[in-house]
N, C-alpha and C positions, 0 to 999 in steps of 0.2 A: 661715144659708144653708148645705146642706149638699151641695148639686148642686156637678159639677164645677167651677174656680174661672172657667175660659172661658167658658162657658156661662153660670154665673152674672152675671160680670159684659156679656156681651152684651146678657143680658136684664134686665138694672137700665137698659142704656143707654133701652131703650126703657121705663122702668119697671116693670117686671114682679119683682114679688118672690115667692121658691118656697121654700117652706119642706118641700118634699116630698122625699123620698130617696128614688131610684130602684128601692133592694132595701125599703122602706115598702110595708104590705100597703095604706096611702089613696091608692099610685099607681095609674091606673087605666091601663093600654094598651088602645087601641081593636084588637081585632084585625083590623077590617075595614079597616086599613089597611097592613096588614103584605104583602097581595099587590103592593101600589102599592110598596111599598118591596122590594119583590125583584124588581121587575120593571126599576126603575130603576140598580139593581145592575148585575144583568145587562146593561142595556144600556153601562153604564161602562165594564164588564167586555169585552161583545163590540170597545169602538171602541178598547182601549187594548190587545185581545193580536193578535199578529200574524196578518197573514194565512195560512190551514193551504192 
């Protein structure tokens, strides 16, 4: 297991074993998810700085 050691072990709880490393060219990132993941950024982002 080379994935971080929190992560890793979250995901054993649920049984999942990952023998993949992140900077591995057999990790695949979908990029058609990366907008979904900046968008909820930003929203973390907008509720936690103050009001201008």
């Amino acid at each position: 297991m080379r994935t971080s050691g929190i992560v890793a072990e979250k995901l054993r709880a649920y049984g999942v074993e990952i023998d993949v490393n992140l900077r591995n060219p057999a990790f695949v990132l979908d990029d058609a998810i990366l907008p979904v993941g900046a968008s909820i950024y930003a929203r973390i982002v907008e509720t936690r700085l103050p009001k201008a």
